[in-house]
VOVEXDO-459796 format. One line per field, with one value per residue (C-alpha): x, y, z; residue number from 0; residue in one letter. Coordinates in pm, 1 decimal. Each point is the difference from the previous one (the first is absolute). Layout:
N
px <- c(X / ...)
py <- c(Y / ...)
pz <- c(Z / ...)
resi <- c(NUM / ...)
resn <- c(a / ...)
***
This chain:
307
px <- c(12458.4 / -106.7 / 214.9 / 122.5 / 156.8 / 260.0 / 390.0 / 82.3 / 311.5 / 110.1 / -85.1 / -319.6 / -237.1 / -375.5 / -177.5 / 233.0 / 34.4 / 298.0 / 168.8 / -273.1 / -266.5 / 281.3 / 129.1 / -377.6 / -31.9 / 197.2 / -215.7 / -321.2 / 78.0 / 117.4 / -349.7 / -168.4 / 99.7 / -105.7 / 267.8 / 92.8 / 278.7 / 44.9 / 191.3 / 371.4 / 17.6 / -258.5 / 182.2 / 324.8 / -219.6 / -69.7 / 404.7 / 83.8 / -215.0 / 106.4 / 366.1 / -107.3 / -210.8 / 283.3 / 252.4 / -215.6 / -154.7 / -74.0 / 61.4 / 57.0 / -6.3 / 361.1 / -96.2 / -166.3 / 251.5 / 259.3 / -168.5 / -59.8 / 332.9 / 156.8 / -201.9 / 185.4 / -98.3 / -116.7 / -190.6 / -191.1 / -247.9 / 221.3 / 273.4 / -261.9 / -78.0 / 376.8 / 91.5 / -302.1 / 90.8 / 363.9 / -79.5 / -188.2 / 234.2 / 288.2 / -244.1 / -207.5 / -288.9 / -209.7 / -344.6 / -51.9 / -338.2 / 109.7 / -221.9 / -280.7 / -41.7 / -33.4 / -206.5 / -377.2 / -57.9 / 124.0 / -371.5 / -174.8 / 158.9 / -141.6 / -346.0 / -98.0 / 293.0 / 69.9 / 157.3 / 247.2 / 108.9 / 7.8 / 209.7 / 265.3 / 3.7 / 55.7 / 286.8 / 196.1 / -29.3 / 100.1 / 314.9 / 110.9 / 101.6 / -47.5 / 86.0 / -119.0 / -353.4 / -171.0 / 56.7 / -225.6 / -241.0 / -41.7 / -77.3 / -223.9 / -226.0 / -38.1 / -38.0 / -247.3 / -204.6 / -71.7 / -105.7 / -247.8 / -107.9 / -100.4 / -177.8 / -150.6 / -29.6 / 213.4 / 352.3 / 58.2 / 409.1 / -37.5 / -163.4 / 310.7 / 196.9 / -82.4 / 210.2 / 323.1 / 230.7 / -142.2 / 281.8 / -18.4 / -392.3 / 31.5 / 252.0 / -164.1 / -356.9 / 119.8 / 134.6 / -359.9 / -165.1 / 243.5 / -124.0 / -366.8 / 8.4 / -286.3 / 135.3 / 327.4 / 136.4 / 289.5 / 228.5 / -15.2 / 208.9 / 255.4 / 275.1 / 177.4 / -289.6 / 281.4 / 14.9 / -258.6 / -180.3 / -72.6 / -105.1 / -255.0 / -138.9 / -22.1 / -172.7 / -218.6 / -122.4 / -53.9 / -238.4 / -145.4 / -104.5 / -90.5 / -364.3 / 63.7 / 271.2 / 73.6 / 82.5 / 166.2 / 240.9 / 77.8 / -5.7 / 287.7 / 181.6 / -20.5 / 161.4 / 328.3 / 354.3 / 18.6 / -327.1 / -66.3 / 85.8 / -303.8 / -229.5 / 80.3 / -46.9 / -291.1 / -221.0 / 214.1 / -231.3 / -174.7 / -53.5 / -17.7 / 94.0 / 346.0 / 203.8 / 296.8 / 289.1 / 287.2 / -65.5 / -190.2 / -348.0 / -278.0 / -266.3 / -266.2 / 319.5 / -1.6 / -372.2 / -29.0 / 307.3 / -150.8 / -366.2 / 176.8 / 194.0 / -330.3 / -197.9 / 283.0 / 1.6 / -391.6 / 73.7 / 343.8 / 99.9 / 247.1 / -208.4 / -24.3 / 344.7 / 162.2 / -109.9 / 301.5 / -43.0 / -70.7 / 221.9 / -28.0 / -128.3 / 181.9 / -288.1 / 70.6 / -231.3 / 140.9 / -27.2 / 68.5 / 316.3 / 42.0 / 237.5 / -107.9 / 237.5 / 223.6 / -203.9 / -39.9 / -64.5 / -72.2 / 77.8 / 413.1 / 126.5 / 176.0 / 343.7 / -73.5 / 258.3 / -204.0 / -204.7)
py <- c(13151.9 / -381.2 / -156.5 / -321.1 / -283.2 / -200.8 / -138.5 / 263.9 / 157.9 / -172.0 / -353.7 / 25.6 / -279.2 / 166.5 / 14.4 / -82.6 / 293.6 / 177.6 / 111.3 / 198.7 / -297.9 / -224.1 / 223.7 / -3.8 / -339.2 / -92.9 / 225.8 / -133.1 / -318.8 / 88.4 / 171.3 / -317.1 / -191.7 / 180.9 / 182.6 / 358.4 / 253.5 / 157.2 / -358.0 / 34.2 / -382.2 / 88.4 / 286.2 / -204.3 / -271.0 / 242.6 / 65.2 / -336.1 / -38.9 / 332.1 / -76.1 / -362.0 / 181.6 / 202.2 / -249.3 / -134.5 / 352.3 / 122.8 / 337.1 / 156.4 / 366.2 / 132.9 / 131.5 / -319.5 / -203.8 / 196.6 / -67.1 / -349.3 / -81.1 / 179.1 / -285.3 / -209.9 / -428.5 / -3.7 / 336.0 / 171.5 / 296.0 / 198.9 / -121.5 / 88.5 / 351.4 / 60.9 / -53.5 / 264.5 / 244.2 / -22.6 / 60.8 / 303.8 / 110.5 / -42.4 / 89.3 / 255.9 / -116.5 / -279.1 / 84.7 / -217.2 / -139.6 / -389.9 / 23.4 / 148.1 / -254.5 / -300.8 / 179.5 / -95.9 / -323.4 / 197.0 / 130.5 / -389.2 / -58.0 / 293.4 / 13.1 / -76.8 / 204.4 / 395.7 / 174.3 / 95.8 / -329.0 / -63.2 / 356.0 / -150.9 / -343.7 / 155.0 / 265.6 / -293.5 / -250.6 / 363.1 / 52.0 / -386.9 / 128.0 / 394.9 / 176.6 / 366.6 / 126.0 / 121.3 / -414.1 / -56.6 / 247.3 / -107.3 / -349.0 / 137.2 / 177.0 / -184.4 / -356.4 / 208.6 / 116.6 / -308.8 / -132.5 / 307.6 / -73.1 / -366.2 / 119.5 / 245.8 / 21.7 / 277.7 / 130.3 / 314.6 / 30.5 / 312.0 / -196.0 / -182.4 / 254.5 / -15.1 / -286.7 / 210.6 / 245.8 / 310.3 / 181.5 / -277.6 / -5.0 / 371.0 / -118.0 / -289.6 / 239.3 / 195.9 / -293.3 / -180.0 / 354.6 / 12.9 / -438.1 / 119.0 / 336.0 / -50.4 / -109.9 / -130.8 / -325.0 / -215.8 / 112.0 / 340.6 / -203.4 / -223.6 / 196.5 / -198.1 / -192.2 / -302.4 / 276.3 / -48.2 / 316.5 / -28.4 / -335.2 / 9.3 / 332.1 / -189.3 / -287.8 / 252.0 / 175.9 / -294.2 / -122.1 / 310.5 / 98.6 / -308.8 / -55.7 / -404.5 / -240.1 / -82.4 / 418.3 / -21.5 / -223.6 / 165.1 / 319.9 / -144.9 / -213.2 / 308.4 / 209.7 / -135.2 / -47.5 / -229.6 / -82.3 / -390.9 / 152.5 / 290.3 / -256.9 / -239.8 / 306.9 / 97.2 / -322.9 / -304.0 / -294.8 / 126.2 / -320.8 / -358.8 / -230.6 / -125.3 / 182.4 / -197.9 / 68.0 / -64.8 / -200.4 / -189.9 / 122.8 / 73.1 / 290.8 / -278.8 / 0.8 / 367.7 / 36.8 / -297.2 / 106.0 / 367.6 / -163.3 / -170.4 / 274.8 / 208.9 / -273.6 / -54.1 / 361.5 / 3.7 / -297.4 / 95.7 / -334.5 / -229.1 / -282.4 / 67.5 / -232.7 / 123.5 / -303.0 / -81.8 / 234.9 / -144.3 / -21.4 / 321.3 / -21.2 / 184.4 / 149.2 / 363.6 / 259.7 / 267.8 / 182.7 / 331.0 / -10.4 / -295.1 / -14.8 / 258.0 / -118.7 / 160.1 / -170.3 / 264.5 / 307.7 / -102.9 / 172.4 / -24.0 / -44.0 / 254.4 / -11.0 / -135.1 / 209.1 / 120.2 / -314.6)
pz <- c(9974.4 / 20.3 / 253.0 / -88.1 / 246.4 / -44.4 / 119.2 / 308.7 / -42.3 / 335.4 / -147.3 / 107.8 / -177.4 / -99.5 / 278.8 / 247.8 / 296.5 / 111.6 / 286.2 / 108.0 / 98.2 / 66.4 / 275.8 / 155.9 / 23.6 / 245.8 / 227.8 / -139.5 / 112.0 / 347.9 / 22.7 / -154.1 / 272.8 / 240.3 / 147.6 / 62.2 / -142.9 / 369.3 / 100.8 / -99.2 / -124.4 / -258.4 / -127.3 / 41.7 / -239.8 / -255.8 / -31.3 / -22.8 / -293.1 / -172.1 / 25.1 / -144.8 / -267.4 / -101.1 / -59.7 / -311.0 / -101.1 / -337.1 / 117.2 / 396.0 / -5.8 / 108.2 / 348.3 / 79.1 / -103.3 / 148.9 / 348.1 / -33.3 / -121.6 / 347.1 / 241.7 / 110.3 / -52.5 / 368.3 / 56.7 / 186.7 / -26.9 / 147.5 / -209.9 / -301.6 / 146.2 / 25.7 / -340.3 / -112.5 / 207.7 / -82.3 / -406.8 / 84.8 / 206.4 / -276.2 / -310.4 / 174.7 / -176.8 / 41.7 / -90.4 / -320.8 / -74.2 / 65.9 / 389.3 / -146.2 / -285.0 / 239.5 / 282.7 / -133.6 / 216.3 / 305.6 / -45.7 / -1.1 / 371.7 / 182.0 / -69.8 / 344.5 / 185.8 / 48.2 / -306.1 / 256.2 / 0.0 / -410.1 / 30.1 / 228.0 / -256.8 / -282.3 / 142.9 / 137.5 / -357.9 / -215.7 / 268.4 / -84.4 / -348.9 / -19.2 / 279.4 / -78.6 / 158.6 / -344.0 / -95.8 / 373.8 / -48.0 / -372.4 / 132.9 / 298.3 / -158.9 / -331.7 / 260.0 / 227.6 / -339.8 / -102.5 / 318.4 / 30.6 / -371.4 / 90.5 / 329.5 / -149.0 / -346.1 / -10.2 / -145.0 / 256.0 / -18.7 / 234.5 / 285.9 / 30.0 / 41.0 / 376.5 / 33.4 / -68.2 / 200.9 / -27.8 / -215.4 / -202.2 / -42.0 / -149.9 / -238.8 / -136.9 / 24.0 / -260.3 / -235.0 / 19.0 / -80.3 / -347.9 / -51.8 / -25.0 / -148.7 / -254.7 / -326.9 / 135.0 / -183.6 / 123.3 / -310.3 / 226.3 / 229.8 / -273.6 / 111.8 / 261.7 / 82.8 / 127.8 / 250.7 / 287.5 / 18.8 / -365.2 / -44.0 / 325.7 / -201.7 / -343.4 / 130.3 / 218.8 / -342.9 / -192.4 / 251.8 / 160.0 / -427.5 / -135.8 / -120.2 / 64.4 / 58.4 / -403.1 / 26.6 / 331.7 / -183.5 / -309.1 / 193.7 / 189.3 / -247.4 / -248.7 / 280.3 / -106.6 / 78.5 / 319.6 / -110.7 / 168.8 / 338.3 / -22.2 / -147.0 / 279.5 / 259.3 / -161.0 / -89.9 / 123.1 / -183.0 / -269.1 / -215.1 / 188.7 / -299.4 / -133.6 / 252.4 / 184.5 / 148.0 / 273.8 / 221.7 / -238.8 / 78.6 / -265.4 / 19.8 / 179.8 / 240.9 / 73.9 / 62.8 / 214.4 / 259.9 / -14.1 / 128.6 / 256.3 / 105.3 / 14.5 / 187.9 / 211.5 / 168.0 / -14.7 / 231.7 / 191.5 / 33.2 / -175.5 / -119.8 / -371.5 / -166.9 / -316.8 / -249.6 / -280.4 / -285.1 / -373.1 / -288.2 / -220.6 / -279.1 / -262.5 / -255.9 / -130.2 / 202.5 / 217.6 / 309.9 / 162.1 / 171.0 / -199.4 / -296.3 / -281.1 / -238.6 / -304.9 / -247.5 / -288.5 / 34.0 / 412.2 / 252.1 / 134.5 / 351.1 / 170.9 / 177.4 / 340.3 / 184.5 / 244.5 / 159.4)
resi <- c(0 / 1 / 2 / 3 / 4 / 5 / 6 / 7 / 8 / 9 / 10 / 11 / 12 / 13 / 14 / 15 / 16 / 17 / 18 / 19 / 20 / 21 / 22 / 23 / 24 / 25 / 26 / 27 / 28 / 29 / 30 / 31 / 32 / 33 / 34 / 35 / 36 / 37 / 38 / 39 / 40 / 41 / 42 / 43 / 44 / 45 / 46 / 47 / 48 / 49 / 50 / 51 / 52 / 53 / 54 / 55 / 56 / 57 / 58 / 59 / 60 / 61 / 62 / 63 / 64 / 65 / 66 / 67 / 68 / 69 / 70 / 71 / 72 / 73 / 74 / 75 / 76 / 77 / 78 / 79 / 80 / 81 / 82 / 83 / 84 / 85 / 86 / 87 / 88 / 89 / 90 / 91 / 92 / 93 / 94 / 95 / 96 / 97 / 98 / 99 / 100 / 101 / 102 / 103 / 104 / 105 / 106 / 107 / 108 / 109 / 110 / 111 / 112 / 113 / 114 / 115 / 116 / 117 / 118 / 119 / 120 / 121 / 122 / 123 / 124 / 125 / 126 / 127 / 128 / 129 / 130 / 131 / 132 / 133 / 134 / 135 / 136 / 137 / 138 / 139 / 140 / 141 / 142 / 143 / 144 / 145 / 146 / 147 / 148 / 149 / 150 / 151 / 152 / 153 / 154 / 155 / 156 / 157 / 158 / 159 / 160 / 161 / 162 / 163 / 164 / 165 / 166 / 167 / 168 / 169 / 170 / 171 / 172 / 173 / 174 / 175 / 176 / 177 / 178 / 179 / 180 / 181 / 182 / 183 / 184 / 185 / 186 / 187 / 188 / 189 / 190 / 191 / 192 / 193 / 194 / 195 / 196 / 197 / 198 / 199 / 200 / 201 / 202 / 203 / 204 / 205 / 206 / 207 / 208 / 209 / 210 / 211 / 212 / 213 / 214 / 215 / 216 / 217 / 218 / 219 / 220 / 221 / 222 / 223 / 224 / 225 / 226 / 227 / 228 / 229 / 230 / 231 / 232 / 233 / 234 / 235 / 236 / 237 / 238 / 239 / 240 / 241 / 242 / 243 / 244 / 245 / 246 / 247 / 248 / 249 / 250 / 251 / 252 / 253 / 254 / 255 / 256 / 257 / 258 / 259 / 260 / 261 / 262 / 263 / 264 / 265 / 266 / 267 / 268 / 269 / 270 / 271 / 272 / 273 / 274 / 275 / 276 / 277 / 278 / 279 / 280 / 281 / 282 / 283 / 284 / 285 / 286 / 287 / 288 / 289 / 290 / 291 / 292 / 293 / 294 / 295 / 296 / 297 / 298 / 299 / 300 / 301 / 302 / 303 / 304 / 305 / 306)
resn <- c(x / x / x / x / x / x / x / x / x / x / x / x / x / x / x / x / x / x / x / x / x / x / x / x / x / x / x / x / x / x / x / x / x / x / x / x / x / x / x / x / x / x / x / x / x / x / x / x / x / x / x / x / x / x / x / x / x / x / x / x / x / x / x / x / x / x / x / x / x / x / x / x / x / x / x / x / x / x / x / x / x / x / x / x / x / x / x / x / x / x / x / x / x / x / x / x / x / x / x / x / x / x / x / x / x / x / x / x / x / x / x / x / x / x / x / x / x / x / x / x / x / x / x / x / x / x / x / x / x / x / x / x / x / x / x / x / x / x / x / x / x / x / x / x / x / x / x / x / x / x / x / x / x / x / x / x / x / x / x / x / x / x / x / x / x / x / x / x / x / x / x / x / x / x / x / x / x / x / x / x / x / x / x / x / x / x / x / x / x / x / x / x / x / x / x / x / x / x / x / x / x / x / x / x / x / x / x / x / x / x / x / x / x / x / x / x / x / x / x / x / x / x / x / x / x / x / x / x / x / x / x / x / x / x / x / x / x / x / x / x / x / x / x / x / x / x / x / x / x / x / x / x / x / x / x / x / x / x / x / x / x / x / x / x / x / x / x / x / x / x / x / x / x / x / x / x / x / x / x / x / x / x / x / x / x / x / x / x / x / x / x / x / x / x / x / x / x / x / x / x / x / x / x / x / x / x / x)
***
């Protein structure tokens, strides 16, 4: 099947991202500047902007939006923190893939620090809209993986695993061991991949079997069903031209606040200043976790129930 791109079925224009990068880039540019996801007002930031975000949206998954809509005008984290754990509590679920599509920058601003630390940063931004542990220790071990892969020139999922509770370490042991069984594909992992387990093991066999990054894509974007969430997870910026998105920021955009989020924690200081992002321009190319399209015979959106 040639995939072909076109209108989203959200509204999405071609090329333009969804939910998935916008959700990240709030924390990108928190990083970009310099500061640190262990400070409350920089998690408290990152709300702000997601409730501000949503108001506008092309499309919030349910759980998310659920969340957000529960803070009140004048909030704060623990106001936030409150309304997640009060949805699990009533749903008894929570563990959607809507953290673990927005934790890759968590990676760019703990280079230089413990992966202790980049554990406890991304456990406390999953809690601030999915309160169940598999949605943490998604986020911690998929955050901690990439840092070790830029260190390193690495992936080693299993290494991370350190970073978790131990019960919860022998859990998530087993679900890496079924992502990299040889031969397995992400469409081993369609069903329920809005689910978190699922979608952290899609994205881990797209990348863990692909010969190069044009495979790494299709492997996850032919994985199917919530299909821009894996192939954000799995390879969040494929492609660097005539991408754009909320708020208003362009590929160039992207890559520049991810350099200075990077040189910022090589540095530990607060120097670097997020410049005013560009104008998109609107050209039709795509990206992973970017809109996909229903153009014809493309590939459809699923129901976002879960995020």
């Amino acid at each position: 099947m040639i995939l072909t791109f076109g209108q989203g079925a959200f509204g999405h224009g071609p090329g333009e991202w969804t939910d998935d990068t916008s959700m990240a880039i709030p924390i990108l540019d928190v990083l970009a500047r310099g500061d640190r996801l262990d400070d409350v007002a920089s998690r408290e930031e990152i709300t702000g902007r997601w409730i501000e975000w949503a108001r506008t949206a092309k499309d919030v998954g349910a759980q998310t939006r659920s969340v957000l809509s529960r803070v009140p005008e004048s909030f704060s984290e623990e106001d936030v923190r409150t309304a997640s754990r009060i949805l699990h509590e009533r749903t008894g679920r929570s563990a959607g893939n809507g953290a673990l599509m927005r934790t890759v920058p968590l990676a760019l601003g703990y280079l230089n620090r413990p992966a202790a630390d980049l554990a406890a940063a991304a456990r406390a931004v999953s809690e601030l809209t999915h309160w169940e542990p598999d949605s943490a220790s998604a986020c911690i071990i998929w955050s901690a993986a990439i840092r070790h892969s830029i260190l390193t020139g690495e992936l080693d999922a299993r290494r991370q695993l350190a970073l978790l509770p131990s019960a919860d370490a022998v859990r998530w042991s087993v679900l890496i061991d079924e992502a990299l069984t040889p031969g397995a594909h992400p469409r081993d992992f369609t069903q329920s991949n809005g689910w978190v387990v699922r979608a952290f093991q899609g994205a881990l066999a797209a990348v863990a079997g692909a010969a190069s990054l044009k495979d790494g894509v299709e492997r996850a974007i032919r994985g199917g069903n919530d299909t821009d969430t894996v192939a954000a997870i799995a390879v969040p910026r494929a492609w660097k031209r005539s991408l754009y998105g909320w708020p208003e920021y362009t590929s160039e955009d992207l890559a520049r606040q991810a350099t200075l989020a990077a040189r910022a924690a090589a540095r530990g200081d607060r120097r670097t200043r997020l410049r005013r992002p560009r104008r998109p321009r609107r050209r039709p190319m795509t990206n992973l976790g970017l809109n996909l399209g229903r153009g014809r015979r493309g590939v459809r959106w699923p129901s976002r129930a879960w995020r």
